[in-house]
Residue, then its C-alpha position, 0 to 999 in steps of 0.5 A: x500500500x506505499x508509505x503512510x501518507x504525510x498528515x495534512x488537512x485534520x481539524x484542528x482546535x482554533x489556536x492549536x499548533x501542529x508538531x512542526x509548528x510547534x517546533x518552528x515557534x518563532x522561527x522563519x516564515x511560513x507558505x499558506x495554501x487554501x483548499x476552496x472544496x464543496x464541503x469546507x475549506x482548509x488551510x495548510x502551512x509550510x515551513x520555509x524548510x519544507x515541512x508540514x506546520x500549522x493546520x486549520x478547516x472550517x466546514x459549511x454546507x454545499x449549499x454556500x456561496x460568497x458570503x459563506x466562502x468570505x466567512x471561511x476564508x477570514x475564520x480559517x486564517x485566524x486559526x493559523x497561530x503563525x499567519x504573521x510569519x506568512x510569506x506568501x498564499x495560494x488558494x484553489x477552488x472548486x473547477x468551472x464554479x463562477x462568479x458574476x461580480x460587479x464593475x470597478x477597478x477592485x474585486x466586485x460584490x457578486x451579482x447573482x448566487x454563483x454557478x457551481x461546477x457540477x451546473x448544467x447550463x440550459x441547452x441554449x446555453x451549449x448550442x452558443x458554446x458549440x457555435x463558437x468553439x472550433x471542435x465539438x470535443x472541445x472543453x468549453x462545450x460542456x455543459x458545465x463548462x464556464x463558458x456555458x456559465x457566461x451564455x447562461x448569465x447572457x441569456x437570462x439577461x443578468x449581466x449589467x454593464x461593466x460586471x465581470x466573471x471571476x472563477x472562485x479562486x480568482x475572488x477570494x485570492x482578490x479579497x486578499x490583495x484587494x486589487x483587479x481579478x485576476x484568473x490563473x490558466x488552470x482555472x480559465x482552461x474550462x473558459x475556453x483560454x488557449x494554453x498552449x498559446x497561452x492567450x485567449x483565442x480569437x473565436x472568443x475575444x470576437x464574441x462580444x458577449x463573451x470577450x467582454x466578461x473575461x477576465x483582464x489578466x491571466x497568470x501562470x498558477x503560483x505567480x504573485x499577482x499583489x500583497x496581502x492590501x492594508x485592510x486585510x492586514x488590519x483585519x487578519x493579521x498576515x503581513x503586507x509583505x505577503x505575496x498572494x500568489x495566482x492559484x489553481x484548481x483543487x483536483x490540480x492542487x491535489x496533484x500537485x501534493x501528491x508527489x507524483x514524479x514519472x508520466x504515467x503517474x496519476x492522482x485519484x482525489x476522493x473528497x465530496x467528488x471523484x476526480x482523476x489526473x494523469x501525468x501524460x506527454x499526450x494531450x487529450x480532449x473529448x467533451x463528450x466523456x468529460x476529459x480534458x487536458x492542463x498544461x503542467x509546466x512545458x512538457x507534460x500534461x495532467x489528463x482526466x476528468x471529474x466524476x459527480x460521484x464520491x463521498x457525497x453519495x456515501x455520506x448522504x446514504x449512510x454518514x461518515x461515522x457508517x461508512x467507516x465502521x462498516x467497512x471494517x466489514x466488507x472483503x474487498x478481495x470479493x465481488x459485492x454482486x451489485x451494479x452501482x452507479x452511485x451519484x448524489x443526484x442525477x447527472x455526471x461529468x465524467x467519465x460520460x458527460x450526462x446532464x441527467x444521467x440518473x443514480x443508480x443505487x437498487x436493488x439496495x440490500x438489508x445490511x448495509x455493509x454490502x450496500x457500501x461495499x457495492x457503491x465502493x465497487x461502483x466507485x472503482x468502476x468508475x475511476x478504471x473506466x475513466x482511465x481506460x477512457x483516458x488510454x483510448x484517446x491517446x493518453x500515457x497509460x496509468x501506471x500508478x495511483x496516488x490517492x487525495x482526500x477524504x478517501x485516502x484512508x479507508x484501507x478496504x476502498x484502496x483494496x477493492x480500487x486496485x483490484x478493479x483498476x489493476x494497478x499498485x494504489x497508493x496514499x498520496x505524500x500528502x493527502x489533501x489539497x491545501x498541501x499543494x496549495x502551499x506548495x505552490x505558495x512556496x515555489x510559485x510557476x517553477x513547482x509546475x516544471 
């Protein structure tokens, strides 16, 4: 099962310190990373050495938005006992969640509640989306893509003069800095932003519609893009010197902890949702199975997709305390005889693309150690098909599985993945996102390669 995975991401009591921070009291600065996921955010700390400090979280329901996320972030950065040593911050978010915010030179208030990254624009919306880009297969012409996000505000007639879009990560890295939004070229990738050429393309800058919500600036992740403002000194105690840094999403920042090294390599992130990425010198797109391509660095890209499935479901058939007392019960060595398709609602992005692609979760047995242990499997099933789907397109084949999250320590899950997978599985060096946030902090652009 690989080495223990390095601890990151527990809750912590307000004011508590890790062991490393403990041992860093009054030593050097520090690297914060922030991981935005559907369920909470939390907050990590590097030493200027590389270890692992002071850890924080704060939970709040799927059903938050901006209000909450501002409430998160301030609350999570007053739990940091060293945030006044901080050196710089990075934070990711939910992929393709976006924001319509208000005109002005600064970051603007939101306009209207934001469009998750699980939203399903209207049909209208993606038939705009397929007028414009150059390939069906395209990224940006998926139903939950962003740019199905800026024809749905556009056709439902939001959309003031002036009022701009920022992706998640983009307006809370801005509540920091206090200056103009600014995107990363992950976060803007589900835009339509062209990241090989690293510019937007002329399709989109020719649709007025579009051009005139996008963003202003879009900066490799890790980049400093400004200094934690006056205010936000005053107000949380991190120093104005502190670098904000140009984030990223949160299934890249999980790779990105992950420590993965060799192409092949890929990264299963078991939170809330379930998401795949793959080390590849090929890139792969196809909109239809939810697969797309980040750059990473200059010769290599990060493959896969992002399932609806995950966590979410076990926690809302059975809860967290269940799930982990009843898997002490399953043989993950056997099969469970049951055909799940898991999913908390209908619909699923990868690895098909389905706006109503409905759960499938009977027949449901009386002991429900069996019931879990068949949505495990479907789980599984899930991820290997959505590698195999991977390796159809041209991808690099899956070698080894690194796992994120939540997930990471159910010992039974880790079993029944590998054998339906049928590759070594494996804790990841650090198991949560924020880690790789701070990473990112700490070495900016050249962490990428």
């Amino acid at each position: 099962a690989g080495p223990a995975p390095r601890r990151c991401g527990r809750r912590r009591v307000r004011g508590a310190r890790s062991a490393a921070g403990a041992g860093a009291s009054g030593g050097g600065e520090i690297f914060i990373g922030i991981d935005f996921g559907t369920s909470g955010c939390r907050a990590a700390c590097l030493e200027s050495d590389g270890s692992l400090g002071d850890e924080a979280s704060v939970a709040y329901g799927r059903d938050a938005g901006p209000k909450e996320w501002r409430e998160a972030l301030h609350e999570v950065l007053m739990q940091l006992p060293r945030r006044s040593a901080a050196a710089a911050v990075c934070i990711d978010g939910t992929s393709a969640t976006a924001l319509l915010v208000g005109p002005g030179p600064s970051v603007g208030e939101p306009l209207a509640p934001p469009l998750m990254y699980d939203y399903a624009c209207s049909k209208e919306a993606v038939e705009r989306c397929l007028a414009m880009v150059p390939s069906p297969a395209h990224v940006a012409a998926s139903p939950t893509s962003t740019l199905a996000k800026v024809w749905e505000w556009q056709l439902g007639g939001v959309v003031p003069a002036g009022a701009r879009l920022a992706h998640q990560a983009d307006w809370l890295a801005a509540l920091l800095h206090g200056g103009p939004l600014v995107t990363d070229y992950h976060n803007a990738l589900k835009l339509g932003y062209d990241i090989e050429a690293l510019q937007w393309p002329e399709w989109m800058l020719a649709e007025r519609a579009v051009a005139e919500l996008l963003p202003g600036r879009v900066a490799t992740p890790g980049e400093t893009i400004g200094h934690i403002s006056a205010e936000t000194s005053r107000r949380l105690g991190l120093p104005q010197s502190c670098r904000v840094a140009a984030g990223t999403t949160d299934s890249i920042a999980a790779f990105l902890a992950a420590g993965t090294v060799e192409v092949g390599d890929a990264v299963t992130s078991l939170g809330t949702t379930l998401a795949v990425k793959l080390r590849s010198i090929t890139r792969v797109e196809d909109a239809a199975s939810g697969i797309y391509s980040h750059r990473l660095g200059t010769a290599q890209w990060l493959v896969g997709g992002a399932s609806n499935s995950g966590g979410g479901v076990l926690r809302q058939q059975l809860g967290d305390e269940a799930v982990a007392q009843l898997s002490a019960r399953i043989d993950p060595e056997r099969d469970s005889g049951l055909d799940y398709y898991p999913l908390p609602r209908p619909g699923e992005r990868f690895p098909i693309c389905d706006a109503v692609l409905r759960p499938r979760l009977e027949p449901r047995p009386e002991d429900d150690a069996l019931f879990l242990h068949g949505m495990l499997e479907g789980m599984a099933r899930i991820e290997a098909k959505g590698y195999r789907r991977l390796e159809e397109l041209g991808a690099d084949p899956v070698r080894r599985v690194f796992t994120a999250g939540g997930g990471a320590k159910n010992e039974q899950w880790r079993r029944i993945r590998e054998r339906l997978v049928g590759v070594p599985v494996q804790a990841a060096a650090w198991t949560q996102a924020a880690c790789g946030s701070a990473l990112l902090a700490k070495e900016g652009p050249a962490l990428l390669g």
